[in-house]
C-alpha positions in Angstrom: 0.0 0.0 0.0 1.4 3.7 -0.6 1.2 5.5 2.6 3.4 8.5 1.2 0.1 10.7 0.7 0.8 14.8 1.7 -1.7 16.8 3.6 -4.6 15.5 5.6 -7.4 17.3 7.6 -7.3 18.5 11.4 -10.2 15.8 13.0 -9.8 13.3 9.9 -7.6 10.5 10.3 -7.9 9.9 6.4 -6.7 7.1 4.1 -8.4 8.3 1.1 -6.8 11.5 -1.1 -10.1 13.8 -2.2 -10.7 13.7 -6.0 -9.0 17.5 -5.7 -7.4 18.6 -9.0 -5.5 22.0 -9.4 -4.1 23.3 -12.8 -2.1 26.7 -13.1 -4.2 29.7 -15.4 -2.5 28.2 -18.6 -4.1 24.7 -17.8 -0.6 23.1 -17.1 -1.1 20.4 -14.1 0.1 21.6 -10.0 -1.2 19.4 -7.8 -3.4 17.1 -6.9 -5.4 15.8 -3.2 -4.7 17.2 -0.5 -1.9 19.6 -1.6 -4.2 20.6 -4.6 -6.5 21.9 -2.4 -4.4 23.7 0.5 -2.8 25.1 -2.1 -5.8 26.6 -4.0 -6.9 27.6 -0.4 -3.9 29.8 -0.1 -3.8 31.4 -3.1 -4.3 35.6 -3.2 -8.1 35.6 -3.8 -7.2 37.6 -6.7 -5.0 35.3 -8.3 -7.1 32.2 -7.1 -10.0 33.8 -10.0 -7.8 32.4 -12.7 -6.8 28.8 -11.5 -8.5 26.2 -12.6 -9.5 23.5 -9.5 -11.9 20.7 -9.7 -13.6 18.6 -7.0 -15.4 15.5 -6.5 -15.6 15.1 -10.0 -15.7 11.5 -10.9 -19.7 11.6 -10.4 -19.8 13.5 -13.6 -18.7 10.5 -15.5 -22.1 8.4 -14.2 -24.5 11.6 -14.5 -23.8 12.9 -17.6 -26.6 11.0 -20.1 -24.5 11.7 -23.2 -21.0 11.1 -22.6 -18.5 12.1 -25.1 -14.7 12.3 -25.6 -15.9 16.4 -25.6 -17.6 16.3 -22.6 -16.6 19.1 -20.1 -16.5 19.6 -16.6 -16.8 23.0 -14.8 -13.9 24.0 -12.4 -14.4 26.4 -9.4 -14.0 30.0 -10.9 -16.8 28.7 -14.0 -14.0 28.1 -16.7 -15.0 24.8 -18.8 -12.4 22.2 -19.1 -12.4 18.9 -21.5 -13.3 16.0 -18.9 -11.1 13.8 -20.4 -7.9 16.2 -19.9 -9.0 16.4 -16.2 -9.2 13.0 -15.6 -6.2 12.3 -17.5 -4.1 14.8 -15.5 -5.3 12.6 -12.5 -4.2 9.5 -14.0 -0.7 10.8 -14.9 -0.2 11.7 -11.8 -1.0 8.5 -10.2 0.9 7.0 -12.8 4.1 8.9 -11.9 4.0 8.4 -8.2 3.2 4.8 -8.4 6.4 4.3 -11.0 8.6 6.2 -9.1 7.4 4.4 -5.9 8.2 1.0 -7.9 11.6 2.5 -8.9 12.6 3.0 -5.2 12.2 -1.0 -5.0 13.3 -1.9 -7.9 15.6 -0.1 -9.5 16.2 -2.0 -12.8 12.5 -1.6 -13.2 11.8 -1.9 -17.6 9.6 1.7 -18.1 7.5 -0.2 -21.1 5.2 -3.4 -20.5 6.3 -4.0 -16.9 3.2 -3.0 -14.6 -0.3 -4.4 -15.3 -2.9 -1.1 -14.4 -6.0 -1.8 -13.0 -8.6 1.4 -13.0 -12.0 0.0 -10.5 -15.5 1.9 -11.2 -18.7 1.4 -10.1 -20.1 -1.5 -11.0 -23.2 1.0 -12.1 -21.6 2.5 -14.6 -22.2 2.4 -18.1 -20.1 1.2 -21.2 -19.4 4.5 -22.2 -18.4 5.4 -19.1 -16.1 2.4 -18.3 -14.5 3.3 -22.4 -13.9 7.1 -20.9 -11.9 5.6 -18.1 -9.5 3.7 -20.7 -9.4 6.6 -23.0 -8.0 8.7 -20.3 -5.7 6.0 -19.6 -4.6 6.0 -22.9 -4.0 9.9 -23.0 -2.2 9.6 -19.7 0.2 7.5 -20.7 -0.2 4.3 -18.4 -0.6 1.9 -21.5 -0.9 2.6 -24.9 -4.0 1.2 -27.5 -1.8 -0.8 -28.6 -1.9 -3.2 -25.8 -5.1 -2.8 -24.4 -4.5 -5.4 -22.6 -2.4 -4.3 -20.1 -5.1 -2.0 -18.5 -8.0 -3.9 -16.3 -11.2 -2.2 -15.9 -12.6 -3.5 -12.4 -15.5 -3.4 -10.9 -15.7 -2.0 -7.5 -18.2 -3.5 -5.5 -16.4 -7.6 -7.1 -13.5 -6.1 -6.5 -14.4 -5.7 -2.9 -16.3 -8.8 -3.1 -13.1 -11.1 -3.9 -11.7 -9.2 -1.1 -13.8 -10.3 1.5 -13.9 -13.7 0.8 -10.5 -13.8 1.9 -10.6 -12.6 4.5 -10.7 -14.0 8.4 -13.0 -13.3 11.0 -11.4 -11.3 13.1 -11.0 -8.8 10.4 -14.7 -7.9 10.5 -16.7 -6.1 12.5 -20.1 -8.4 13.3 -23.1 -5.5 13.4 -24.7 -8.3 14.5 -22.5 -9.2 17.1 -24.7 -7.0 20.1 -23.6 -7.7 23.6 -26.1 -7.2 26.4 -26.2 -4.0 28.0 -26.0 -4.3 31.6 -26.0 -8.0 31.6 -29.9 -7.5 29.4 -29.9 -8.4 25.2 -31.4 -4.8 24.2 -34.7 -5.4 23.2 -35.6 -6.0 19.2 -36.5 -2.5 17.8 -39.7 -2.5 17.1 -40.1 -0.8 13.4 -36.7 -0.9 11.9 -37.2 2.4 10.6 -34.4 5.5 11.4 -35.6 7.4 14.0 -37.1 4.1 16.5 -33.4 3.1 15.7 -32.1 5.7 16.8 -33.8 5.8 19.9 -33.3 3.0 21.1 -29.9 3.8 20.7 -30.2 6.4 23.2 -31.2 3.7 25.7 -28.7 1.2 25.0 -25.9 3.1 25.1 -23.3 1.0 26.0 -23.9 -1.8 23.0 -20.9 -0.6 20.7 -20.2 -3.5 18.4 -17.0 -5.5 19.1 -14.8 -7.2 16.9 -15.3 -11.1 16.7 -11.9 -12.7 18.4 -9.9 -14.2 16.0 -10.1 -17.6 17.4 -12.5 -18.3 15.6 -10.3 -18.8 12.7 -11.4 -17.8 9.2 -14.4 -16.2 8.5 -14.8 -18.3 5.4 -14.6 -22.0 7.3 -18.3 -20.7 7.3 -18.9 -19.8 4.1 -19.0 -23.1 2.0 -19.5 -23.4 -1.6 -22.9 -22.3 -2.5 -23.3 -19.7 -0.4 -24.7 -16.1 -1.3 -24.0 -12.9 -0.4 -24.7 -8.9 -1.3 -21.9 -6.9 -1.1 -22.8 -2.9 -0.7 -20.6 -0.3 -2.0 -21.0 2.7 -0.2 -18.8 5.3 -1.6 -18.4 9.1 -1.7 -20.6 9.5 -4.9 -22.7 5.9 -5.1 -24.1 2.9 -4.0 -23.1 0.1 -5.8 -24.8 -3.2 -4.9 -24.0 -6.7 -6.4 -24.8 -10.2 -5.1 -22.1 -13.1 -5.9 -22.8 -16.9 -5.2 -19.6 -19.1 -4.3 -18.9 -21.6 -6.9 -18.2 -25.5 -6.7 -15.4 -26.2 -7.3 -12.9 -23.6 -7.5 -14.4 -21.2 -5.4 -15.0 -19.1 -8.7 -17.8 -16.2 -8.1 -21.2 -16.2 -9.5 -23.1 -12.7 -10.0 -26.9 -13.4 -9.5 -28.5 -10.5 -10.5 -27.2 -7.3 -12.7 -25.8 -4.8 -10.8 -27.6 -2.2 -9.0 -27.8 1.5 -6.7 -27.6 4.6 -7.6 -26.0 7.9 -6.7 -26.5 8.1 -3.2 -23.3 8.4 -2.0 -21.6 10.3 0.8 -21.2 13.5 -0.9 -25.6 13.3 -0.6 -24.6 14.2 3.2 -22.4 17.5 2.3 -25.0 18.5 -0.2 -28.0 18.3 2.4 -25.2 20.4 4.6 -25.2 23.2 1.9 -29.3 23.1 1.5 -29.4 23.9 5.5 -26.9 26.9 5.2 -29.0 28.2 1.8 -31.9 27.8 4.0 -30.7 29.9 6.6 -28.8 31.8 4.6 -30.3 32.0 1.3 -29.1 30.2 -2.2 -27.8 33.3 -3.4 -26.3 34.3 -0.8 -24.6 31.1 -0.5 -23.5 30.7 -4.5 -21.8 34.5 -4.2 -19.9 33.3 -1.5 -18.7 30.4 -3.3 -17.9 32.6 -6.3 -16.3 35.4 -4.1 -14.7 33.6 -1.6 -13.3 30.1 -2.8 -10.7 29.4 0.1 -13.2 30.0 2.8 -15.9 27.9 1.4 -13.6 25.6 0.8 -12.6 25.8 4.6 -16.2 25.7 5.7 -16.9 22.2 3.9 -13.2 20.9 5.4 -14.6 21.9 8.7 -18.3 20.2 7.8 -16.4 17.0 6.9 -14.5 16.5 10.1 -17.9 17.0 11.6 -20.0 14.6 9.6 -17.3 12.1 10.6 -17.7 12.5 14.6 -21.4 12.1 13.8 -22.6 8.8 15.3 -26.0 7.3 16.7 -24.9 7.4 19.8 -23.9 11.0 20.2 -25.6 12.8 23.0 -23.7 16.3 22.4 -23.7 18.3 20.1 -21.3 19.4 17.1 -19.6 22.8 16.2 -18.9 23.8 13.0 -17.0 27.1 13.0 -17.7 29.8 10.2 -14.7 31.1 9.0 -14.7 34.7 9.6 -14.7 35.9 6.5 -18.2 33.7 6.0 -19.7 36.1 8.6 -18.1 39.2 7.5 -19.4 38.7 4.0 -23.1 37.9 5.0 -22.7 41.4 7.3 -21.8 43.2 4.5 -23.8 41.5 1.9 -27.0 41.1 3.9 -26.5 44.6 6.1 -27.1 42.0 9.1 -25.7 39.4 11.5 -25.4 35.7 11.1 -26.9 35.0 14.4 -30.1 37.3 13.4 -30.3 35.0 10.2 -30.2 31.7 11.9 -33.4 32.9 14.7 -35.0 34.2 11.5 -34.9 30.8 9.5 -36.1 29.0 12.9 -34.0 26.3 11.7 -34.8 23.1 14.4 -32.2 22.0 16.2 -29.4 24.5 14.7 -27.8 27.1 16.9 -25.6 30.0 17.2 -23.1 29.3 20.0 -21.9 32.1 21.4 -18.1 31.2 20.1 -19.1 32.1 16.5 -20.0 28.7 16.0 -22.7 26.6 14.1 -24.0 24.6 17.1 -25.7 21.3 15.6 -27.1 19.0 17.9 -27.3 15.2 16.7 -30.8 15.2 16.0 -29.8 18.0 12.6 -26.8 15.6 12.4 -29.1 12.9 11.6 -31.5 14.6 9.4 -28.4 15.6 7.3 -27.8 11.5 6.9 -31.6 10.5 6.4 -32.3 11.2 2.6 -29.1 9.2 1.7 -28.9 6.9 4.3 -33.1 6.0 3.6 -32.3 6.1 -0.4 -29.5 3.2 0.6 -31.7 1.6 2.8 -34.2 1.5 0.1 -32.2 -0.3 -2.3 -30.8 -3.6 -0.6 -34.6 -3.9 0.4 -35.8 -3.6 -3.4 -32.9 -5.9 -3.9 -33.3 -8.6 -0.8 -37.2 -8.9 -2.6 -36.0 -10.1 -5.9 -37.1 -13.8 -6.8 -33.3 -14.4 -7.8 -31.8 -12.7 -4.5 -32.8 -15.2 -2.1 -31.0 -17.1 0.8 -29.0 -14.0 1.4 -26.3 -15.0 3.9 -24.2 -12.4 4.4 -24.5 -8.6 3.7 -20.7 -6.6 3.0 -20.5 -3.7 4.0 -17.7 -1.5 2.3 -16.3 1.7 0.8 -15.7 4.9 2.8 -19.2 5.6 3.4 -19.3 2.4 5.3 -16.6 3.7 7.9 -19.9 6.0 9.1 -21.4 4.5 12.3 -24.2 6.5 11.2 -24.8 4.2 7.9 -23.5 0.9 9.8 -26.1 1.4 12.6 -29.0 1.6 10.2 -28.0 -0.9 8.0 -27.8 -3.4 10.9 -31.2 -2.0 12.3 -32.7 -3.0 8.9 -31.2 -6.2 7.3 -29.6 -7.5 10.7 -32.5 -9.9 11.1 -32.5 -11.5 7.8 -28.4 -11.6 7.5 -25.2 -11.0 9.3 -23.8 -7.7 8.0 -20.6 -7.5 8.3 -17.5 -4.8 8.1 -14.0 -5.0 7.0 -11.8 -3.3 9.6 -10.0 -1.7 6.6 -12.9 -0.9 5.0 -12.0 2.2 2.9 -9.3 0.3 1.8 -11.4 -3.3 0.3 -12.0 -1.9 -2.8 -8.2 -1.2 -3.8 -6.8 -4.3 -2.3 -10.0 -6.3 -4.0 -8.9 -4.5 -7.4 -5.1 -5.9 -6.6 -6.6 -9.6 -6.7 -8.5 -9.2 -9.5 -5.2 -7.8 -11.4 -3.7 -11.3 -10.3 -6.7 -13.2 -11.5 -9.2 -11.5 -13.3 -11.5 -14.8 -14.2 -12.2 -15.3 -10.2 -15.7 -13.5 -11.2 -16.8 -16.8 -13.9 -20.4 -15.3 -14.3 -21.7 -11.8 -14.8 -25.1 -10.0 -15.9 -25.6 -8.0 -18.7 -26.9 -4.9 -17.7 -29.0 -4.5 -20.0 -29.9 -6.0 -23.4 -27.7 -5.7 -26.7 -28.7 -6.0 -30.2 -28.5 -4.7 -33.8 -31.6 -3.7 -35.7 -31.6 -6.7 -38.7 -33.7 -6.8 -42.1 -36.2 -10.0 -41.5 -38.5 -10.9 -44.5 -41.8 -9.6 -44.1 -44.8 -11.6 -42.4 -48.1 -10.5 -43.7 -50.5 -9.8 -40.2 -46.8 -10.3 -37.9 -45.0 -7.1 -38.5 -46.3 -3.8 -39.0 -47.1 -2.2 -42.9 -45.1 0.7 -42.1 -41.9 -1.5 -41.3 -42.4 -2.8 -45.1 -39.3 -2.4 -47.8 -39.3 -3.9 -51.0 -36.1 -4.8 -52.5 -35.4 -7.0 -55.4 -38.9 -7.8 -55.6 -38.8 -9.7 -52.2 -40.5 -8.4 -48.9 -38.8 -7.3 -46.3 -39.3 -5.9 -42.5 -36.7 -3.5 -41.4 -35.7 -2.3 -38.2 -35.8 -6.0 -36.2 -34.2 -6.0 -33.2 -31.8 -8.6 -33.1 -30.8 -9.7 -29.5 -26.9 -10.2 -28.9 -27.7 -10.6 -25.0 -30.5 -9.7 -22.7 -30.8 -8.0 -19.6 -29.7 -9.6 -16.6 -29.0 -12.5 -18.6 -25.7 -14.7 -17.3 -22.7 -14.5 -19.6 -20.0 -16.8 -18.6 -16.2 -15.3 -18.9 -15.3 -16.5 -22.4 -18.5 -16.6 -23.7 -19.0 -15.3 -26.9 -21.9 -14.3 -29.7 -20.7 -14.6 -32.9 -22.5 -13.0 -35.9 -21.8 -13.4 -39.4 -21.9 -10.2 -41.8 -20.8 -9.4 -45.5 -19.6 -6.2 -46.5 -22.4 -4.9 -49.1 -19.9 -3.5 -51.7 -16.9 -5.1 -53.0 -14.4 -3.3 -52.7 -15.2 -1.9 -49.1 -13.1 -1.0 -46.4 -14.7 -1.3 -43.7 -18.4 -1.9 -42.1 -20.0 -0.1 -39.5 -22.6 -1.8 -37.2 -25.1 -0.1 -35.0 -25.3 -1.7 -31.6 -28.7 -1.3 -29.8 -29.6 -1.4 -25.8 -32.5 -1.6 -24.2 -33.1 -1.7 -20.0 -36.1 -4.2 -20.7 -36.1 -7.7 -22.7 -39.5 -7.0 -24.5 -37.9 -5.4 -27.4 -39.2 -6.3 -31.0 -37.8 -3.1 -33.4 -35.1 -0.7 -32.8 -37.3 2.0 -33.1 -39.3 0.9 -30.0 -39.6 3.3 -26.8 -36.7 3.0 -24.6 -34.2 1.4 -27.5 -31.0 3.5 -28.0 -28.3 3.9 -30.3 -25.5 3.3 -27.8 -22.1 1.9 -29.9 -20.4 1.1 -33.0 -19.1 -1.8 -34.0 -16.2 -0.9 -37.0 -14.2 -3.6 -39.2 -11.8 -3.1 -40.8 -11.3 -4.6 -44.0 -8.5 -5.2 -46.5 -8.9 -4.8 -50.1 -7.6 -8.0 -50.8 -10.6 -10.2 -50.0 -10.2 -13.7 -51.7 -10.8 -14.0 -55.5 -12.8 -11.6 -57.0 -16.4 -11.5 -57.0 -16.5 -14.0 -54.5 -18.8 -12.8 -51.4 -17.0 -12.2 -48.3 -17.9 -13.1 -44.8 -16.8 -11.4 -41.9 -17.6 -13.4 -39.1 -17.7 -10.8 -35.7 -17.7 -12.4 -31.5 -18.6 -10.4 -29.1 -17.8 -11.2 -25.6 -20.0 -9.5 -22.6 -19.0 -11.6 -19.9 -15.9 -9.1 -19.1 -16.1 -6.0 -17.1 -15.9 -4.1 -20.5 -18.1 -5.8 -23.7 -15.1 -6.7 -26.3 -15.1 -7.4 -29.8 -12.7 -8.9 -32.3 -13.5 -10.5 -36.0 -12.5 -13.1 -38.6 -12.4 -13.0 -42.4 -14.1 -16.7 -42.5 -12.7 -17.2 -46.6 -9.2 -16.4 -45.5 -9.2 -17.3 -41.6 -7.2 -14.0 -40.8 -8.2 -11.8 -38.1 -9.9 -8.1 -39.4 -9.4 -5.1 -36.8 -12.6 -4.7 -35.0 -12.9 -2.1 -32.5 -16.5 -1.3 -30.7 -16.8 2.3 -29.4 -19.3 3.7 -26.8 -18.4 7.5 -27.0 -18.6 8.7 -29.9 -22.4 8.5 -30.5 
């Protein structure tokens, strides 16, 4: 593991770097974490106007509908910026400190085809998402397209997932491990909702959960072939959820239904922080002040976070946030009156003005903060736990730096502790990278996947009188056709095995042609009949490319094309069947 990370907060004993990126006024990359943003933080307001800093931008990648290699992502002072470039300044940078770290050890270290990279997403990603990832590889030099092969797309929440299977007992935290308070088992709550959980908190007190003792040997002398399990990804920006079965005989991993969540993340938390100050404050207040005064806000959501952190169920007391003075100087001059007057005015529940110039939140506002994302989560495994295919849940995971908040733990256990042991890796900010480490090793541990939705081409069938519609009629060389028939490659939430492959046969329609470009469709539902049909999209191209030279001449060529969607990316590659060599096929997701 690389420990050498700069920076840090006051109050946050952090493993993670923030998705911080700072670039100098001409765009040229300065930093990046931490350091990216102390350093924007110090800047001369002034100057600070013409750098260029994003944050917390990975979300984009999932929320933007129409992903592109133009996409662009806004930095702090408003100037636009090629998404691509960002991430790719990211990437370089991780690339250099990792290969320089490597060069410590190993001095003799080859620069070219030494290191295989693997980049993790969420597993709730789309394919032209997942493609963006390994074109900004690609532009940040980790491998080149050339060898494609050298770069690993992982999943996050398998990656976790082949994580803790390995693991032993006593490095997870039971939830469901409660001892008796005061020699009495707590009683059951009675409605597993948030707030009855939380109460009852209040009156057991002293049931903190305790780590399982590691005599107990490995967690896994439990878990025997067969078994099933959810792990949940809880993250900064989503929830990723995904539910593996243990396979016979090798202990290969079985994904039993496609992978599901959303974007409620623990960023959801900071964002319901910023709706309570525009409450009290007012949006536009609020939005000036982020325009006007970039360090301080900047210092107001550091101070937020080390806050949100010491939140916890069992908090009687509450928590300070401190305004940075500039905060209440600009909203005296800006407003013509006094924060204090502005927080009695918004009767805000449960927020206070302490005398020390501080935000005084008592647990209760902590905990409404939490609630939307911590309900939306909630909400999910249930939706997911109901599914015919999700049954005989053993376990429940619990991972990604969300996880670490007793505040998520303690409601996740109040709702799902009674149908299965949840369980937390001690580490467990951490799974996800050391999952995406075994995975590099051995990417075909996960033998079975989902497709996530369904895949097809739209295909010319001949025409059924009274089957297909008159208006899907094309006559051509006197015969009847039907155009626009969707032809399935692989439906949604289907299982496609590692290896497995749809092959499809096409011949170029002129001669001499040089190559042939192939619509791929997808669909979220498996009732598709035409590619013009509600909810069907134009989402990929599939391109060959041919040589001119194709067998004798006149002779019909057949280009025989397998795609594989049993990866974590859907790959293509193709065969000229009358000469048996292999034609450069390449299937794009981005530039629709």
């Amino acid at each position: 593991m690389m420990r050498k990370w700069e920076g840090g907060d006051p109050g946050v004993a952090n493993q993670k770097t923030p998705t911080s990126l700072l670039l100098t006024p001409e765009g040229v990359f300065h930093s990046f974490g931490y350091t990216a943003r102390d350093y924007y933080h110090d800047l001369d307001p002034e100057e600070a106007r013409d750098w260029l800093y994003f944050e917390k931008f990975k979300m984009k990648i999932h929320s933007t509908s129409d992903l592109t290699m133009k996409t662009e992502l806004e930095a702090v002072n408003g100037k636009k910026m090629q998404a691509l470039e960002v991430f790719a300044h990211a990437l370089r940078f991780f690339k250099q400190h990792a290969v320089q770290e490597l060069k410590d050890q190993c001095p003799s270290l080859p620069e070219r085809d030494a290191i295989r990279w693997v980049i993790t997403v969420p597993a709730i990603w789309k394919q032209p998402a997942k493609q963006f990832m390994r074109e900004a590889a690609y532009r940040a030099g980790l491998v080149s397209p050339e060898s494609p092969e050298q770069l690993l797309i992982a999943l996050e929440p398998e990656a976790a997932s082949i994580y803790c299977r390995k693991l032993r007992l006593h490095q997870l935290i039971d939830l469901s491990c409660k001892p008796a308070a005061n020699g009495v088992a707590p009683e059951q709550p009675i409605d597993s909702s948030f707030r009855q959980a939380r109460e009852q908190l209040r009156r057991s007190r002293h049931s903190r959960t305790f780590l399982v003792e590691s005599g107990m040997g490995e967690l896994w002398s439990e878990m025997q072939a067969g078994d099933r399990y959810i792990v949940a990804d809880c993250g900064g920006g989503t929830v990723d959820l995904t539910v593996h079965q243990i396979e016979k005989p090798q202990g290969t991993l079985k994904e039993l239904y496609k992978a599901s969540g959303g974007p409620y993340g623990a960023v959801g938390v900071d964002l319901a922080f910023e709706q309570l100050l525009c409450h009290i404050f007012g949006a536009d207040f609020i939005s000036t002040f982020k325009a006007k005064r970039p360090a301080a806000w900047v210092d107001l959501t550091i101070a937020f976070e080390a806050r949100k952190r010491a939140a916890a169920p069992s908090r009687a007391s509450a928590l300070n946030i401190s305004l940075p003075f500039s905060f209440i100087d600009f909203y005296r001059k800006h407003r013509g009156q006094n924060v204090e007057t502005a927080l009695k005015r918004s009767n805000v529940n449960f927020v206070k003005w302490s005398s020390q110039g501080m935000l005084r939140m008592s647990p209760e506002a902590m905990s409404e903060l939490f609630q939307p994302t911590i309900s939306q989560i909630i909400k999910h495994i249930d939706e997911l736990l109901k599914k015919p295919e999700v049954q005989g849940i053993k376990f429940l995971f619990l991972v990604g730096g969300f996880a670490e908040s007793p505040m998520l733990q303690r409601a996740v256990q109040a709702a799902f502790g009674a149908a299965c042991r949840v369980l937390v890796p001690q580490d467990v900010g951490l799974t996800i990278l050391k999952g995406a480490v075994l995975f590099g090793l051995d990417p075909t541990i996960v033998r079975v996947r989902r497709s996530p939705l369904s895949y097809g081409v739209g295909v010319l069938n001949k025409f059924v009188e009274g089957k297909h519609p008159r208006e899907k009629l094309l006559v051509k060389g006197g015969r009847a056709w039907c155009t626009d028939v969707f032809e399935r490659f692989v439906a949604v939430d289907q299982s496609v095995a590692l290896g497995e492959v749809v092959q499809r046969s096409y011949c170029p329609a002129r001669p001499g042609q040089r190559r042939t470009i192939i619509n791929i469709y997808c669909s979220a539902t498996d009732d598709v009949l035409y590619i013009t049909d509600p909810g069907v999209r134009k989402c990929g191209t599939v391109s060959l490319e041919l040589d001119e030279l194709g067998g004798p001449a006149g002779a019909r060529r057949e280009i025989r094309a397998s795609m594989q969607f049993g990866d974590t990316e859907i790959k293509v590659t193709a065969m000229d069947i009358s000469t048996s060599k292999t034609v450069r096929a390449t299937i794009d997701f981005l530039s629709n």
